[in-house]
KEKE-3310 file (N, C-alpha, C; in steps of 0.2 Angstrom, whole numbers, plus 5000, padded with zeros to 4 digits):
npx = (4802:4815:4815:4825:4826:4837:4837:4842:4837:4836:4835:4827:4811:4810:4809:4793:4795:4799:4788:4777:4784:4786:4769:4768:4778:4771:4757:4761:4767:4779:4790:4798:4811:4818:4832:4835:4837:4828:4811:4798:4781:4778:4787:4800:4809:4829:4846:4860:4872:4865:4854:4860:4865:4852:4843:4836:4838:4844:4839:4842:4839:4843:4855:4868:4880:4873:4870:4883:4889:4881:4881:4894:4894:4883:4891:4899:4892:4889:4876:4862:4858:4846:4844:4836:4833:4836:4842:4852:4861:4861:4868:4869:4857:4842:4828:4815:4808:4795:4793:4790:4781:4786:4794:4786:4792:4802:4798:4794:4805:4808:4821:4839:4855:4868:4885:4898:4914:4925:4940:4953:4963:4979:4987:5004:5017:5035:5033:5024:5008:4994:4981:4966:4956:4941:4935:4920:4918:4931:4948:4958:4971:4975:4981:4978:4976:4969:4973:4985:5000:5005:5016:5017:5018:5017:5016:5015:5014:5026:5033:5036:5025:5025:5018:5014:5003:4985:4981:4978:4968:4961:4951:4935:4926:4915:4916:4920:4910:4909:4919:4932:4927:4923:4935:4939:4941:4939:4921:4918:4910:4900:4900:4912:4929:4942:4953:4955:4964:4966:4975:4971:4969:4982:5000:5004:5001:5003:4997:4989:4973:4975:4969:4968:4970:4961:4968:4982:4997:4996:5005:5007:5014:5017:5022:5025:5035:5032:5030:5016:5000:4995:4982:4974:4960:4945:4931:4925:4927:4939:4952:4966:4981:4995:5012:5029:5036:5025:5016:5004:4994:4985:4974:4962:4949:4942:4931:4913:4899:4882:4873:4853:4843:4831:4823:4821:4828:4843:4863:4866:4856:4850:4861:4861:4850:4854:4862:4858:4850:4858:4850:4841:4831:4821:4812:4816:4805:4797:4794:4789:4793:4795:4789:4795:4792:4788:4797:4811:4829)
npy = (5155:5142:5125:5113:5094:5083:5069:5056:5041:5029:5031:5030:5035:5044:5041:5044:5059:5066:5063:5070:5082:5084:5088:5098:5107:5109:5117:5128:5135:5134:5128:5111:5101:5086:5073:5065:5052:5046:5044:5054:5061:5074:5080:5089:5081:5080:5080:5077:5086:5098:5101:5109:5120:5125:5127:5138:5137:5122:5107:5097:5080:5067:5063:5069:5064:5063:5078:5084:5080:5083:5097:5102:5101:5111:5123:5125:5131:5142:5141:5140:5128:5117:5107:5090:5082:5065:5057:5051:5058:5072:5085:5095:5096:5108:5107:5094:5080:5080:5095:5100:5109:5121:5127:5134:5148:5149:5154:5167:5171:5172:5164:5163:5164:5152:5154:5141:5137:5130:5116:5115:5102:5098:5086:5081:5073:5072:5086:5085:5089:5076:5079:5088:5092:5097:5101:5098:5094:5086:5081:5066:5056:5040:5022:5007:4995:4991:4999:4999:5011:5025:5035:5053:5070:5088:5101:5115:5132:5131:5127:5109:5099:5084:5067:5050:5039:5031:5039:5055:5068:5085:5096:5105:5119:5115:5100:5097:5091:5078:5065:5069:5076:5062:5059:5064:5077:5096:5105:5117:5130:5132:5143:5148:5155:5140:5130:5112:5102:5084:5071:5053:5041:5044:5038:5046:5053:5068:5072:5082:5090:5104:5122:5130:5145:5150:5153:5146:5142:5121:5107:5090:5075:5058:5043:5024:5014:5001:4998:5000:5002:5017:5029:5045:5053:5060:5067:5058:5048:5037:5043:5043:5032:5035:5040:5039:5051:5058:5073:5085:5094:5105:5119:5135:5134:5142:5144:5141:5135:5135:5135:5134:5143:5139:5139:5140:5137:5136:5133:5126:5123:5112:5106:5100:5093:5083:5077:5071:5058:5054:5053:5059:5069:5074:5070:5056:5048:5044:5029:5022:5016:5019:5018:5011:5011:5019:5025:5024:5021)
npz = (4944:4944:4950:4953:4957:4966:4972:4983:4981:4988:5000:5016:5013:5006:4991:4991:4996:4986:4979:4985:4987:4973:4968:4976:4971:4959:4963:4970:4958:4951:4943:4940:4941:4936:4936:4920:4921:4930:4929:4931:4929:4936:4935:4926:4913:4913:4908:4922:4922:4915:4923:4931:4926:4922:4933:4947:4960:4970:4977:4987:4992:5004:5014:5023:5016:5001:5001:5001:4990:4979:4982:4980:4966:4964:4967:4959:4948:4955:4961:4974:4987:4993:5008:5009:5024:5024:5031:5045:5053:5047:5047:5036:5031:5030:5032:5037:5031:5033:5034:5021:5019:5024:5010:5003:5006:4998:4987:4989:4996:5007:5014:5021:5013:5018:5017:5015:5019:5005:5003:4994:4985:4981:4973:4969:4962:4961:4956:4946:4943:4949:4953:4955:4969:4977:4991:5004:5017:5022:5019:5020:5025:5028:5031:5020:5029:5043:5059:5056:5058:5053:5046:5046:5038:5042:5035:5041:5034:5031:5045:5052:5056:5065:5062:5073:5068:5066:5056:5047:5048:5037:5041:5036:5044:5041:5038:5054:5061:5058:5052:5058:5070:5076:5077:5088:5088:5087:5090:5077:5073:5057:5047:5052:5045:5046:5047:5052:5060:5064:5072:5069:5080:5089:5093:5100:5118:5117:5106:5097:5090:5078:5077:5064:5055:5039:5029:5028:5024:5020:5019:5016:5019:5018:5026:5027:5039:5035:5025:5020:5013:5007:5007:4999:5005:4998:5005:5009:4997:4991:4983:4979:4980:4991:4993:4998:4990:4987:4987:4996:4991:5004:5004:5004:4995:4980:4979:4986:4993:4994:5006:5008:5021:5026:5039:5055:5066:5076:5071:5082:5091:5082:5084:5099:5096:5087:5096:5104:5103:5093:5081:5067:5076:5070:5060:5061:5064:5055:5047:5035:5020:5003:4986:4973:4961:4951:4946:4934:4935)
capx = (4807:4815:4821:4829:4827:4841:4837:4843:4830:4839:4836:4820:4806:4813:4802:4787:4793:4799:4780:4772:4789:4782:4763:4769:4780:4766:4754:4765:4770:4787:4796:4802:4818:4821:4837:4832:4837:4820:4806:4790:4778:4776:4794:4802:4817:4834:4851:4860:4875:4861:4853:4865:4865:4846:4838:4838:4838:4845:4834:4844:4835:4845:4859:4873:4884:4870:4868:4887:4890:4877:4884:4899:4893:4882:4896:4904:4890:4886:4869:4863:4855:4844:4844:4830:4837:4832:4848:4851:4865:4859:4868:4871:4849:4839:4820:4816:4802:4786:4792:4789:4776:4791:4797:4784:4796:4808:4794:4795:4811:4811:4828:4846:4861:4876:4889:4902:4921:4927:4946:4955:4966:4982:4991:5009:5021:5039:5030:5017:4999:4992:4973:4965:4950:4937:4932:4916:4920:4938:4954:4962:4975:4977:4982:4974:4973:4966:4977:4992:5004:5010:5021:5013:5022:5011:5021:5011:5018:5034:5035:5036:5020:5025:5012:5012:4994:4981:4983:4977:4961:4960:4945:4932:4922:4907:4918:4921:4906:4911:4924:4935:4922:4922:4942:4941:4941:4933:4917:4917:4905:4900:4901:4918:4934:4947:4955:4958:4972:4966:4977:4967:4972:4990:5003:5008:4997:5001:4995:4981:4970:4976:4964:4973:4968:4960:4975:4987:5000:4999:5007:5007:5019:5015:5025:5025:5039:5032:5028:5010:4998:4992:4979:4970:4951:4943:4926:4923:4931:4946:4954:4972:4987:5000:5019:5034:5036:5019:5017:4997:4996:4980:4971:4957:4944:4939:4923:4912:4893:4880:4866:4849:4841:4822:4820:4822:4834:4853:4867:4867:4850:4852:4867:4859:4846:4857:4867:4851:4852:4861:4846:4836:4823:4813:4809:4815:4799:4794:4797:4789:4798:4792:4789:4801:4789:4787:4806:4818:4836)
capy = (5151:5137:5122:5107:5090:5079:5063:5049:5037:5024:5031:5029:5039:5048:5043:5048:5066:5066:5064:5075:5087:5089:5091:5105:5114:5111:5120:5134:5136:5135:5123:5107:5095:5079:5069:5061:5044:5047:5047:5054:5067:5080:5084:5090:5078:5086:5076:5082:5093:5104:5104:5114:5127:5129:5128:5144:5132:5116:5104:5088:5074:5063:5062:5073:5062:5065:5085:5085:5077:5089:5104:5104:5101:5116:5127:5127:5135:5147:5139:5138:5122:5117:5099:5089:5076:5059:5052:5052:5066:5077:5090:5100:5099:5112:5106:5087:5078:5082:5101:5102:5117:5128:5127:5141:5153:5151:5158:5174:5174:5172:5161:5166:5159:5151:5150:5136:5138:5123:5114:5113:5098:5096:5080:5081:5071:5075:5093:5084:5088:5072:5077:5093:5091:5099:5096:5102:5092:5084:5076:5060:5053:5034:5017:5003:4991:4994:4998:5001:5015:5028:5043:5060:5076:5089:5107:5121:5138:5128:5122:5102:5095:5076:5062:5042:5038:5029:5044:5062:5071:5090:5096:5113:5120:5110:5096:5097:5088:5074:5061:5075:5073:5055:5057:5068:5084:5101:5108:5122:5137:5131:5148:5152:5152:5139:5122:5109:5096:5080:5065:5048:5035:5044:5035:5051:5057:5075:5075:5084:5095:5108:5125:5134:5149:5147:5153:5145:5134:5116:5103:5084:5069:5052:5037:5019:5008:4991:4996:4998:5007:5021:5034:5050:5050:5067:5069:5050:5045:5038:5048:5041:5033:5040:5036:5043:5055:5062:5081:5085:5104:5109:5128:5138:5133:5149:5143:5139:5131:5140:5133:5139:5145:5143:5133:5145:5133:5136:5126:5124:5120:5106:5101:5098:5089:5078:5073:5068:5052:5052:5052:5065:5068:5076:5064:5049:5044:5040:5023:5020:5016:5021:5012:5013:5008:5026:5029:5021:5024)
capz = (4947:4942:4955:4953:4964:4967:4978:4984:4981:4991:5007:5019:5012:4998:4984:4995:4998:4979:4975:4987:4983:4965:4970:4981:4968:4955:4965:4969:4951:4953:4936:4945:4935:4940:4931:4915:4922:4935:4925:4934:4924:4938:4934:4917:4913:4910:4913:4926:4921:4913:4926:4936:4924:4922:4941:4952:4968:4969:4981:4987:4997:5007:5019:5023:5009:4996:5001:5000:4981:4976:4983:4978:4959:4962:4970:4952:4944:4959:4963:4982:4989:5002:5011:5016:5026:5023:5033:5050:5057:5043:5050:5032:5029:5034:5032:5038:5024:5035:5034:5017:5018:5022:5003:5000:5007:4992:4981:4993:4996:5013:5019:5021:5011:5022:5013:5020:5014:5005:5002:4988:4988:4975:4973:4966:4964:4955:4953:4942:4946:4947:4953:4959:4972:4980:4999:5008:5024:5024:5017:5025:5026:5031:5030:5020:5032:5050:5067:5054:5060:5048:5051:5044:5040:5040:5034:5042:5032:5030:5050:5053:5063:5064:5068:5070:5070:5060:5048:5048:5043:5037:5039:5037:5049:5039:5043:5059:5064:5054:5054:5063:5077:5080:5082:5094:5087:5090:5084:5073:5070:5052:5044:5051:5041:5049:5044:5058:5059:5071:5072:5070:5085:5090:5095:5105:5122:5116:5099:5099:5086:5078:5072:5058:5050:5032:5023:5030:5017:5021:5013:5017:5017:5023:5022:5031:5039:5036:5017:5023:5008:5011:5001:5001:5004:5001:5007:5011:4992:4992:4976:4976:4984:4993:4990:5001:4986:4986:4990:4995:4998:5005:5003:5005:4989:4979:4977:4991:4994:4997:5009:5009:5029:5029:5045:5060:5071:5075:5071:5090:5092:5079:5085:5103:5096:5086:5098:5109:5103:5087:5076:5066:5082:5066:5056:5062:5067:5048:5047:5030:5015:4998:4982:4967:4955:4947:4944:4931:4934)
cpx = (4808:4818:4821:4829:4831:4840:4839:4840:4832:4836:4830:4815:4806:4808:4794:4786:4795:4791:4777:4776:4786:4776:4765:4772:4775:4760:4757:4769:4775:4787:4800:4805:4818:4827:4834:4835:4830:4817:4798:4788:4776:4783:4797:4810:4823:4841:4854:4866:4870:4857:4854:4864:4857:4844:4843:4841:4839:4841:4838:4841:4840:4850:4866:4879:4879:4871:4878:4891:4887:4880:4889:4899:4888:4885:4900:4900:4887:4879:4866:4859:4854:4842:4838:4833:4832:4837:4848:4856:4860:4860:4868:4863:4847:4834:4820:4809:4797:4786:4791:4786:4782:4794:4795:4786:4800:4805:4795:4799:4814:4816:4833:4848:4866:4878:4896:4908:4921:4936:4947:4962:4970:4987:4996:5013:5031:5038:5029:5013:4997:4983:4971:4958:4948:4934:4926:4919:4929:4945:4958:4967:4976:4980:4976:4973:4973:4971:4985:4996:5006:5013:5016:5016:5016:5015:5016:5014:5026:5038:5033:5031:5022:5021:5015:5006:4992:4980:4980:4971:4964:4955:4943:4927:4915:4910:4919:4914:4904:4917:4930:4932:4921:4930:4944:4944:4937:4929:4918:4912:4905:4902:4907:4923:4939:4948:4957:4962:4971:4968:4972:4971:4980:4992:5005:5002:4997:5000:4988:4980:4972:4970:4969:4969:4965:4965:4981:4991:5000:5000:5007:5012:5018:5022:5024:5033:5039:5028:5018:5006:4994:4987:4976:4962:4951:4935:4923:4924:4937:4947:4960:4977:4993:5008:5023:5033:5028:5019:5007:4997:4988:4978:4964:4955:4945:4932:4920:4904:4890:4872:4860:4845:4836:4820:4826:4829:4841:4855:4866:4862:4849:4857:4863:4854:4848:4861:4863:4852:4853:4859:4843:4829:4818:4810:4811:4810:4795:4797:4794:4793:4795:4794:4790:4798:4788:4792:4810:4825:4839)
cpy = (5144:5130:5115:5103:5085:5074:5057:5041:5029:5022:5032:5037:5043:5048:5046:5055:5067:5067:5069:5082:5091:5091:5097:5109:5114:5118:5125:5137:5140:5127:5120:5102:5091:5076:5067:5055:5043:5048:5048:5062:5072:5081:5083:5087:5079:5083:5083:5086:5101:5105:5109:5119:5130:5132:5135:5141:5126:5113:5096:5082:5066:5064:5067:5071:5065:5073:5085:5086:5082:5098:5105:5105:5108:5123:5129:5132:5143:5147:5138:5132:5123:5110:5097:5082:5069:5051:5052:5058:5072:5086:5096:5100:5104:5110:5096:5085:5079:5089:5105:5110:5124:5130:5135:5147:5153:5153:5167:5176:5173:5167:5165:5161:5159:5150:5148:5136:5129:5122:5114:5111:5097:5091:5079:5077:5071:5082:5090:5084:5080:5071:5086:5091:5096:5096:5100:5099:5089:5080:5070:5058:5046:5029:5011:4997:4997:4992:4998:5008:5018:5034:5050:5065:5082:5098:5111:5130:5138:5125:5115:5101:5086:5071:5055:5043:5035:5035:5052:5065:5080:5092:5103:5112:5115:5102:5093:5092:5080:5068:5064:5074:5066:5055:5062:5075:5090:5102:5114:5123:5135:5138:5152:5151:5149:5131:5119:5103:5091:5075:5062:5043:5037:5039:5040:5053:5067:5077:5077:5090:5100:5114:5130:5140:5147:5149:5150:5139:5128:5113:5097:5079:5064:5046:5030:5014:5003:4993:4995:5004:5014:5026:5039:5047:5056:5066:5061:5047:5044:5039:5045:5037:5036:5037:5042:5049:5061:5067:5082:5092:5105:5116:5129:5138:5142:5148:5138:5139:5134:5137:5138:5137:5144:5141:5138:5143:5134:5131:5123:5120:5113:5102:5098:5093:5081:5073:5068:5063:5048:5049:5057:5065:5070:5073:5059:5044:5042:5034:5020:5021:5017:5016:5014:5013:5015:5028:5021:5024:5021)
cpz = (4945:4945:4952:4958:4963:4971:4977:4987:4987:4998:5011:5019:5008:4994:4986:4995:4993:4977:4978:4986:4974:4964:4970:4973:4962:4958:4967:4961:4949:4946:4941:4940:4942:4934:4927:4917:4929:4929:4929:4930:4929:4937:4927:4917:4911:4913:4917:4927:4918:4918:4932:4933:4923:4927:4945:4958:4965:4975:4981:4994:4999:5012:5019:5015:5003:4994:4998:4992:4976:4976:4982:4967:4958:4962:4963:4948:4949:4960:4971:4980:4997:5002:5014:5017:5026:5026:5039:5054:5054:5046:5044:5030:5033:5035:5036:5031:5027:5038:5026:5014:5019:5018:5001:5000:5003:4986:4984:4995:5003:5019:5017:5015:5015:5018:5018:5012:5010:5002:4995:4989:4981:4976:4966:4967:4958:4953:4948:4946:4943:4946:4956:4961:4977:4986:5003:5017:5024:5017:5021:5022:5030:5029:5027:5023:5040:5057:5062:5054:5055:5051:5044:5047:5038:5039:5035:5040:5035:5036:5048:5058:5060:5068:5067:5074:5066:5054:5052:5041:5044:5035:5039:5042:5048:5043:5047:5064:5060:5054:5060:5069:5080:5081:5086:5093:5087:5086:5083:5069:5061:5047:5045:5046:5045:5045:5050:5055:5063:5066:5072:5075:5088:5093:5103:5111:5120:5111:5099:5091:5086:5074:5070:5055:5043:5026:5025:5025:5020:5016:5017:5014:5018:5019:5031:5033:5036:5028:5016:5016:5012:5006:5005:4999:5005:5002:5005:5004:4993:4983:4975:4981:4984:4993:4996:4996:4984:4989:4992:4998:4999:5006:5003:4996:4986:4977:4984:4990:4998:4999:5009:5016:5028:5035:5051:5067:5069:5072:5079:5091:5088:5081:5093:5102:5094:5089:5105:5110:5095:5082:5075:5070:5076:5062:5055:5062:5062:5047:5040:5025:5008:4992:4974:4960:4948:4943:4940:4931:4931)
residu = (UNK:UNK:UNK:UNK:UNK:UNK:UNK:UNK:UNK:UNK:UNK:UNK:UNK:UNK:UNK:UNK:UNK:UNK:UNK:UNK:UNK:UNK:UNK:UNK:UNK:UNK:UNK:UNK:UNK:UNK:UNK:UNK:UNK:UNK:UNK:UNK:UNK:UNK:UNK:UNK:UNK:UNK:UNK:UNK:UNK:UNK:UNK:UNK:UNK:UNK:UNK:UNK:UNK:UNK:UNK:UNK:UNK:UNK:UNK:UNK:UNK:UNK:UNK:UNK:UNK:UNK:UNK:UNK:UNK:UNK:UNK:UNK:UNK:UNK:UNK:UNK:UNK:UNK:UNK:UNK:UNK:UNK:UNK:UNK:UNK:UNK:UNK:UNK:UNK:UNK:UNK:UNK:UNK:UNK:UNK:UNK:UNK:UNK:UNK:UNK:UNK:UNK:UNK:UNK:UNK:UNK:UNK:UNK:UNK:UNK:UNK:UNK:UNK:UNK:UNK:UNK:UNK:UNK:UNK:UNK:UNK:UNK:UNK:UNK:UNK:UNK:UNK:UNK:UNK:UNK:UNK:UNK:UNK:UNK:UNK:UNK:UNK:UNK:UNK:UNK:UNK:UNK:UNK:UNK:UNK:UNK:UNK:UNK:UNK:UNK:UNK:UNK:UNK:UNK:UNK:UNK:UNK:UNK:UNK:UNK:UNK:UNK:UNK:UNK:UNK:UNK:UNK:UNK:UNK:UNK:UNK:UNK:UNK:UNK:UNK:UNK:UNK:UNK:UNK:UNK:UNK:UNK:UNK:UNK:UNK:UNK:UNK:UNK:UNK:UNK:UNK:UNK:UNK:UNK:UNK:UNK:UNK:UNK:UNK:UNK:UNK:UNK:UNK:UNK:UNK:UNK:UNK:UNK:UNK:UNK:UNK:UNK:UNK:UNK:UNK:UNK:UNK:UNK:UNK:UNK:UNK:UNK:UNK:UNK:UNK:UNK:UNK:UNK:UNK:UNK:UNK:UNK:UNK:UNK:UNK:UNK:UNK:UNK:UNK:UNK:UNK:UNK:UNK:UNK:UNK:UNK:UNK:UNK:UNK:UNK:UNK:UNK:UNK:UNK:UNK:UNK:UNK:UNK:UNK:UNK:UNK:UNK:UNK:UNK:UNK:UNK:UNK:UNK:UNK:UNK:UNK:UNK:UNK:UNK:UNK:UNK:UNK:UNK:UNK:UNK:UNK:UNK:UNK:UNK:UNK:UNK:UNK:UNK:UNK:UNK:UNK:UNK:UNK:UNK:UNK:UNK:UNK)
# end
């Protein structure tokens, strides 16, 4: 078996479970890659579009955005991944860094794969493709300054849903716990297939969330009165600006991210815990920071 660690050294405690990460997959004699801009000798150096294609398992260490960026680069090659969180929701990990011993189950075989649909976001304008993108949690719509009203058409299999609002997110089930949830949208069952529609800040009392089917055609149109900018953000990038003229269709990916299960806890039960007190109750409580001196990036 051959796995792959991804981490995001930035983040509290990282480098630490990086070192005892590679102990562990030594001692289980499991073949562990780290990026050739990391340099540590319990791991073999390998840049990192090759390492998509070699590793069985990808292993990404940090925070829902880190598990995110990764996952969708290993969704290309049809590789799973599994999260240790080292952020604080970390609602897309599975293990926390002082459950490390659970890993030996991926020598055995024993966790599930979820796989979570993902977006595919096309931005035309004049019928030119000008971008195609990939989303695990969302697409945005807004304004570049803040508390700027835009109108938002949102064509649902050719009807008009029109908003004014701080802009408009369409998100997945994965995202649903995510930006979507802080304006006041539903959670969704990560493993269902659906796309939601929540206005940000409406103008209107009856604008409310919409859940969509995951085939359903939409298409997108934004424009401002007062000449206000506006751009798409996909999955917490902003990718482009929007013009009256812009067409943005969203659809159901053909390629989807495939989590690996070995940590016995619902999504429920995680999301209960999470919302405790809007910190990872499982390993928040490491408060040490690790020391970078081993790694050149």
């Amino acid at each position: 078996m051959k796995i792959a660690v991804l981490p995001n050294l930035d983040k509290r405690g990282c480098v630490e479970t990086v070192e005892k990460l590679g102990d562990f997959l030594k001692e289980q004699q499991i073949e562990a890659y780290l990026p050739d801009n990391m340099l540590n000798p319990k791991y073999i150096p390998i840049s990192e579009d090759e390492l998509y294609k070699v590793a069985d398992i990808i292993i990404s260490i940090g925070g829902d955005g880190t598990i995110i960026r990764f996952a969708k680069k290993a969704a290309l090659e049809g590789k799973p991944v599994l999260g240790i969180n080292a952020g604080r929701m970390g609602f897309l990990a599975n293990i926390e860094q002082n459950e490390l011993g659970l890993l030996s189950k991926l020598k055995t075989g024993e966790y599930k794969i979820e796989k979570r649909m993902m977006l595919k976001i096309t931005v035309k304008e004049n019928d030119k493709v000008l971008g195609v993108y990939n989303a695990l949690n969302d697409a945005v719509i807004t304004s570049g300054f803040i508390s700027r009203i835009i109108d938002v058409s949102a064509y649902l299999s050719g009807d008009a849903v029109n908003y004014r609002a701080d802009g408009l997110i369409v998100s997945t089930p994965t995202g649903s716990t995510a930006y979507s949830m802080s304006a006041g949208g539903p959670i969704i069952d990560p493993v269902a297939e659906a796309v939601c529609i929540t206005p940000i800040c409406s103008h209107a009392l009856s604008a409310k969330p919409i859940i969509l089917g995951a085939n359903t055609e939409i298409k997108l149109k934004a424009f401002s009165k007062k000449r206000t900018e506006i751009f798409l953000t996909v999955d917490g990038r902003k990718v482009c600006p929007v013009k009256p003229y812009t067409e943005i269709y969203v659809e159901k990916s053909e390629s989807t991210v495939q989590l690996i299960r070995i940590n016995e806890r619902s999504f429920y039960k995680t999301l209960a815990h999470k919302f405790a007190d809007g910190r990872s109750v499982y390993g928040e409580r490491q408060e040490t920071r690790g020391n970078n001196q081993s790694y050149q990036k």
